[in-house]
C-alpha positions as CSV (number, residue, x, y, z in Angstrom):
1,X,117.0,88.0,109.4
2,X,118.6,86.6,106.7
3,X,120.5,88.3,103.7
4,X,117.8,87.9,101.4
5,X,115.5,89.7,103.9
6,X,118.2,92.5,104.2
7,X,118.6,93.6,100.6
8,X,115.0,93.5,100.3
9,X,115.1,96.0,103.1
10,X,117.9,97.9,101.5
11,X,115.9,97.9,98.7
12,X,112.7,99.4,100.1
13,X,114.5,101.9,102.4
14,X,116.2,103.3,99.8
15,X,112.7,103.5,97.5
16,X,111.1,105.2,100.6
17,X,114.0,107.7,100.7
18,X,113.6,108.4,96.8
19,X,109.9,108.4,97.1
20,X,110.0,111.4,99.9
21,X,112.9,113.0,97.8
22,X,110.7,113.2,94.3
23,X,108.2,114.3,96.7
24,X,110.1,116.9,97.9
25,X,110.7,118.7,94.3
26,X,106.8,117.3,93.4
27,X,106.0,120.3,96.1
28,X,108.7,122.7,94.5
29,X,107.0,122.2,91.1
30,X,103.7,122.7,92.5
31,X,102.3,120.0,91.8
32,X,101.8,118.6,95.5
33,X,100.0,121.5,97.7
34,X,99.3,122.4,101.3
35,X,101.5,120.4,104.2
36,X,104.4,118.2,103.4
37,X,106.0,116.5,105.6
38,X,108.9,114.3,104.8
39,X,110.6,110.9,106.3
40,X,114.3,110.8,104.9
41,X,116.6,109.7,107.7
42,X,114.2,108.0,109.8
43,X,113.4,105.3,107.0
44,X,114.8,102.0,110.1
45,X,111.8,103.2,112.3
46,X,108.6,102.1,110.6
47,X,110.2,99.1,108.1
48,X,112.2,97.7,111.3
49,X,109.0,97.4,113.1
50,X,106.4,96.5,110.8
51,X,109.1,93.6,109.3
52,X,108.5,92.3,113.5
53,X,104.8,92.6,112.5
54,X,102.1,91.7,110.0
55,X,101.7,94.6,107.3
56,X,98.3,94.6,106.1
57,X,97.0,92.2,109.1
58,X,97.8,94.4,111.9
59,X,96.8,97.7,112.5
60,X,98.9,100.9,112.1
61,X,98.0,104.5,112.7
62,X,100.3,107.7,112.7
63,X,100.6,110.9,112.9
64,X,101.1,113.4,109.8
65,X,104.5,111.6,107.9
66,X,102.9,109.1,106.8
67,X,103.7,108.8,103.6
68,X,106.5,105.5,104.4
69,X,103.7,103.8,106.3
70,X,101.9,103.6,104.3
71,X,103.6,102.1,101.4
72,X,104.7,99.5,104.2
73,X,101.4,98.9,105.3
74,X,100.8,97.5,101.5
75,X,99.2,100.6,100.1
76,X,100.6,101.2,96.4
77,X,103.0,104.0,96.0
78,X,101.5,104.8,92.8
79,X,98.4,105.8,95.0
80,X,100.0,107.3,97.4
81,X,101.6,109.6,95.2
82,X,98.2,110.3,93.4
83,X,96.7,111.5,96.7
84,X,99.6,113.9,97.3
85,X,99.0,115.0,94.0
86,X,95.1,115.9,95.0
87,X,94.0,113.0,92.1
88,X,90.8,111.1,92.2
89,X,93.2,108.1,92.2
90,X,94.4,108.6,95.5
91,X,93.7,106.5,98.7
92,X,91.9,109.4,100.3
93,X,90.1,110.2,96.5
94,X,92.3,113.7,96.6
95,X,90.6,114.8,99.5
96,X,93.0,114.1,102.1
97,X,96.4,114.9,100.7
98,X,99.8,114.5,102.3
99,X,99.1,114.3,106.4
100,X,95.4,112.3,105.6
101,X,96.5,108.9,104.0
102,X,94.0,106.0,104.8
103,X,93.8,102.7,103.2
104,X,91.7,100.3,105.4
105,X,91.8,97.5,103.4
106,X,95.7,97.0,104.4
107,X,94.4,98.4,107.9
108,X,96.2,101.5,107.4
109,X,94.4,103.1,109.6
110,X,95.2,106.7,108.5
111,X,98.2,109.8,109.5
112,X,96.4,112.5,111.5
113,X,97.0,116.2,111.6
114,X,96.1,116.5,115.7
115,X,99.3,116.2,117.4
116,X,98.7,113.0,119.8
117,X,95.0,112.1,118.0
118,X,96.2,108.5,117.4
119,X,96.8,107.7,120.9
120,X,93.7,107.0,122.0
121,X,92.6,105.8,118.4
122,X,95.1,103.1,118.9
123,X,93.9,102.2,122.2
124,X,90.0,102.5,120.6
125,X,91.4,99.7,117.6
126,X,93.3,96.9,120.1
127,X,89.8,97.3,122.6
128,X,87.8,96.3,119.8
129,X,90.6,93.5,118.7
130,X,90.1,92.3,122.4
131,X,86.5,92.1,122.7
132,X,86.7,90.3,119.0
133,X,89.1,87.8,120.4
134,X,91.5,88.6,117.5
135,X,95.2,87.9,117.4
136,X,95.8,91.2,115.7
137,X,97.4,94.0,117.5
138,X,97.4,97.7,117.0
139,X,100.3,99.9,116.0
140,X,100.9,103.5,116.9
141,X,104.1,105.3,115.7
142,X,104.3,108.9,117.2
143,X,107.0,111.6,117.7
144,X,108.6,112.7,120.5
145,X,107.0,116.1,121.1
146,X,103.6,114.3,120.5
147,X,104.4,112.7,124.5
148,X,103.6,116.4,126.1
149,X,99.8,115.8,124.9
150,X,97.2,114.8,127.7
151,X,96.1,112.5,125.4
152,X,99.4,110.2,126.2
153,X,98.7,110.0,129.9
154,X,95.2,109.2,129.4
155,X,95.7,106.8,126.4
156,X,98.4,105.1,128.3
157,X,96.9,104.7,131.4
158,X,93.7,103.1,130.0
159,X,95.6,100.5,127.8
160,X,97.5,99.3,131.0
161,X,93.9,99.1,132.9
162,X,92.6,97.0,130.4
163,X,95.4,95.3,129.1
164,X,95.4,96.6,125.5
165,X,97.0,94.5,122.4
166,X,99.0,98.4,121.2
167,X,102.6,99.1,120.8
168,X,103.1,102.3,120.8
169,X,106.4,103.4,118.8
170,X,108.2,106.4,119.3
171,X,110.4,107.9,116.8
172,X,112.3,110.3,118.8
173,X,114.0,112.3,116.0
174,X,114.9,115.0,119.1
175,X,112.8,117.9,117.4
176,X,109.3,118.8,117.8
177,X,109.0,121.3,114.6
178,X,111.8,123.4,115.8
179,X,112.1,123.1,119.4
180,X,114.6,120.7,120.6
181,X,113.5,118.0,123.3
182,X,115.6,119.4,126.2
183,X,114.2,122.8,126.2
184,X,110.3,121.3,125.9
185,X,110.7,117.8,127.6
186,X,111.4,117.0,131.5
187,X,112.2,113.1,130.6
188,X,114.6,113.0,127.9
189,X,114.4,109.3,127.6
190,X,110.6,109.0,126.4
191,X,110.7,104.7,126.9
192,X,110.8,105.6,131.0
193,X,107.6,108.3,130.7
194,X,105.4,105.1,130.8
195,X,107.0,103.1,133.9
196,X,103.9,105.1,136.0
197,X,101.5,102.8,134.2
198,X,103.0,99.4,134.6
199,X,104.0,99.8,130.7
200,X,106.5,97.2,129.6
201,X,109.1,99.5,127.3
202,X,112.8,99.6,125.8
203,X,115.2,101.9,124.0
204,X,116.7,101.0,120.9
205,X,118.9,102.6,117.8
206,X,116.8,104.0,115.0
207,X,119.5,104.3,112.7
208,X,120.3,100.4,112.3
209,X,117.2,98.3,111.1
210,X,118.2,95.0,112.4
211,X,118.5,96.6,115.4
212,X,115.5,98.0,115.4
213,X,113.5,94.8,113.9
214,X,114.9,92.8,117.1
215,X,114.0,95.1,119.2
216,X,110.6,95.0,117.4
217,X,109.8,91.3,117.4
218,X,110.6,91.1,121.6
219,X,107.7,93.9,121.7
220,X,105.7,92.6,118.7
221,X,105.5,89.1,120.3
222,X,105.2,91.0,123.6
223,X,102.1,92.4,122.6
224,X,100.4,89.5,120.3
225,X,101.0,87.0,123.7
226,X,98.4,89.1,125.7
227,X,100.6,91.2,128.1
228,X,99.6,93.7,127.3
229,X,100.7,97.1,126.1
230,X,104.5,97.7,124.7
231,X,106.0,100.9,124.4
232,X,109.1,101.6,122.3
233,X,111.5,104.5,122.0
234,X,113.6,104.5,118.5
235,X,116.6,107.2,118.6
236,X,116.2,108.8,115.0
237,X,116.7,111.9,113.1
238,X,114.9,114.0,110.0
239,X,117.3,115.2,107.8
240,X,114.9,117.5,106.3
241,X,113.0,120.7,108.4
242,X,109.8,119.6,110.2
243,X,107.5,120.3,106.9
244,X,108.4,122.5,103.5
245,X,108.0,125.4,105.3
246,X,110.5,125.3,107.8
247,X,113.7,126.8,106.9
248,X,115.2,124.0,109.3
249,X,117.8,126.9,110.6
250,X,117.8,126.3,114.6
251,X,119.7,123.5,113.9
252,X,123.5,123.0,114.7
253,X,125.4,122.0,111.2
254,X,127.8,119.8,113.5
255,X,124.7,118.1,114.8
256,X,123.6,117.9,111.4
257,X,126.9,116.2,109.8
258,X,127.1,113.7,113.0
259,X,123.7,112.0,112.5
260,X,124.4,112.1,108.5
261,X,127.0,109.5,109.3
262,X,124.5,107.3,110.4
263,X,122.4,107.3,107.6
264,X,120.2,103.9,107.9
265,X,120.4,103.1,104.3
266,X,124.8,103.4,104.5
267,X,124.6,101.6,107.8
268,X,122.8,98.9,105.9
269,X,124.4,98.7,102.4
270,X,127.9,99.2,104.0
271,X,127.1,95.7,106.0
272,X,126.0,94.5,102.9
273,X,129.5,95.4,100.9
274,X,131.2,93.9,104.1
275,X,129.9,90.5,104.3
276,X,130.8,89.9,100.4
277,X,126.7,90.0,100.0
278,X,126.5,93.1,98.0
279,X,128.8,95.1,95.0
280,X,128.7,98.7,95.1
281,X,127.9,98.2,91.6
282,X,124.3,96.4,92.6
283,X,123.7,99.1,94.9
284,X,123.9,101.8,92.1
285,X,121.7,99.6,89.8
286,X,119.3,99.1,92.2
287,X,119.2,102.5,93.0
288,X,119.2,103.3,89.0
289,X,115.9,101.3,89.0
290,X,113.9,102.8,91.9
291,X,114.5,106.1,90.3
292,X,113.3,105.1,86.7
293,X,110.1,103.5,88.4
294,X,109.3,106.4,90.5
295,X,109.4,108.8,87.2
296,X,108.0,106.5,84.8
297,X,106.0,104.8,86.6
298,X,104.2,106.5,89.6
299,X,105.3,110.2,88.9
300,X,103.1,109.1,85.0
301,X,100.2,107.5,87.0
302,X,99.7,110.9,89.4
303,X,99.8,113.0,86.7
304,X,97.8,111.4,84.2
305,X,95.3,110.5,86.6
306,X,91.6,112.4,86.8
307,X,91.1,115.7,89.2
308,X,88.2,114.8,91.9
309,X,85.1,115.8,89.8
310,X,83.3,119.3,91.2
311,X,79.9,118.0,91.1
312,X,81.2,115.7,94.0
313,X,82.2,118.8,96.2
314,X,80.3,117.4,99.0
315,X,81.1,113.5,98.7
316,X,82.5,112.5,102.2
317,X,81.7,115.3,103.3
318,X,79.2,116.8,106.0
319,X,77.6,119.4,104.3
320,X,74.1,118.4,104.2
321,X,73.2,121.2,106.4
322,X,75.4,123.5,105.8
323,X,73.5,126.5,104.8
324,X,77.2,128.2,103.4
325,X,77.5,124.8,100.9
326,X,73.4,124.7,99.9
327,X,73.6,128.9,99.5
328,X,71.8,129.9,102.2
329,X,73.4,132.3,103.5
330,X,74.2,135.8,101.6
């Protein structure tokens, strides 16, 4: 990676973690309604990996913070924003909202509500890439908790029997809403759940996105070779609760001020002061920028764009006969 690569990095890390952070007082303001849930802190996960991969060629599906994906995957913040907002605008039309992005055209394949629904999604997308003779491969970032689901097992044990094109990525950020992963989890270290499948997998360091972008291209080219299923366990941590509702209080301070210190974007940006690459002055500029494009820019598109339009209640919808929707029912 060279140091071109690694300010752009910077530079989109640090977007994503203003992004979630205007986000964040968006929902405060009331302007962005139902489930939020926010990505600050684990920003190395998803741009460490999909920099191994081919954003917009491959494809990536998630679970419910999705927002950073996303954006990574190709899809424009500015819509993004618009569908947390609920706008016509949006990549889900306003209907989907914060946990329901989808933008197929940069095979974003969408963040799901279900707690360990885009296992077997994953494993459905890489069999159809197989029996296409494509040289994509499929992409599934989960959470930690999101392993206790049948859904895993089954998921995993089908894409070692046929010999799946998926990496599955997990962003162990220790919590699963408030329950740490010692009192809920026999196998702390998730990478070793899959060695009863024959599942090639590693451990790496969230925190530092080179690290996590080598680690990424031995699975990524693992994977795209034909051998078969990868699965990879990044050690992360959200700095924020598990959605806006959560208080975040079970958690130790200490804990809290210990994994501060390895904030991806410092761990980064320090390197970058180090090796004479970077001024602390550029940093701030850069950062100066991001902010003024997020207001002015996106935060302006969101609002100003159109509310979904009422006589379209039932557009993508299955309501046809739904007797509640057509007033049959008193």
């Amino acid at each position: 990676m060279n140091v071109a690569d690694k300010k752009r990095l910077l530079r989109e890390m640090l977007f994503a973690r203003r992004f979630e952070e205007r986000c964040y007082e968006a929902y405060v303001e009331r302007k962005i309604g139902g489930f939020l849930h926010l990505y600050p802190g684990q920003e190395a996960c998803v741009h460490g990996v999909m920099e191994a991969a081919r954003p917009g060629y491959d494809y990536v599906i998630t679970g419910y913070r999705d927002h950073v994906h996303a954006i990574k995957c190709g899809t424009d913040p500015k819509v993004v924003m618009a569908e947390l907002f609920g706008k016509e605008t949006g990549c889900s039309k306003g209907r989907g909202g914060s946990m329901h992005l989808f933008d197929v055209e940069h095979r974003f394949m969408g963040g799901y509500a279900l707690v360990g629904g885009p296992f077997p999604l994953a494993g459905g997308m890489a069999k159809a890439i197989k029996m296409k003779g494509g040289d994509e491969i499929a992409i599934c970032f989960l959470g930690d908790a999101a392993n206790n689901q049948g859904t895993f097992h089954e998921s995993m044990n089908m894409a070692a029997l046929w010999n799946l094109p998926v990496l599955y990525v997990c962003e162990n950020n220790l919590y699963g809403i408030g329950t740490r992963i010692d009192r809920s989890t026999a196998v702390l270290d998730q990478y070793k759940r899959v060695c009863g499948y024959g599942i090639e997998a590693a451990q790496e360091d969230g925190q530092d996105v080179e690290k996590v972008y080598a680690a990424a291209k031995k699975a990524v080219d693992y994977v795209r070779s034909g051998k078969g299923p990868y699965f990879l366990e990044l050690l992360t941590y959200r700095y924020r609760g598990h959605s806006m509702s959560d208080s975040n209080a079970y958690r130790e301070k200490e804990e809290e001020r210990a994994w501060s210190k390895r904030d991806p974007i410092i761990i980064l940006r320090d390197r970058l002061i180090e090796s004479g690459d970077l001024t602390m002055d550029e940093y701030k500029q850069m950062d100066d920028e991001i902010l003024d494009e997020i207001e002015n820019e996106i935060i302006k598109f969101a609002e100003e764009s159109p509310e979904p339009k009422v006589e379209e209640l039932e557009k993508y919808v299955l309501a046809e006969n739904d007797p509640w929707v057509k007033g049959g029912v008193n």
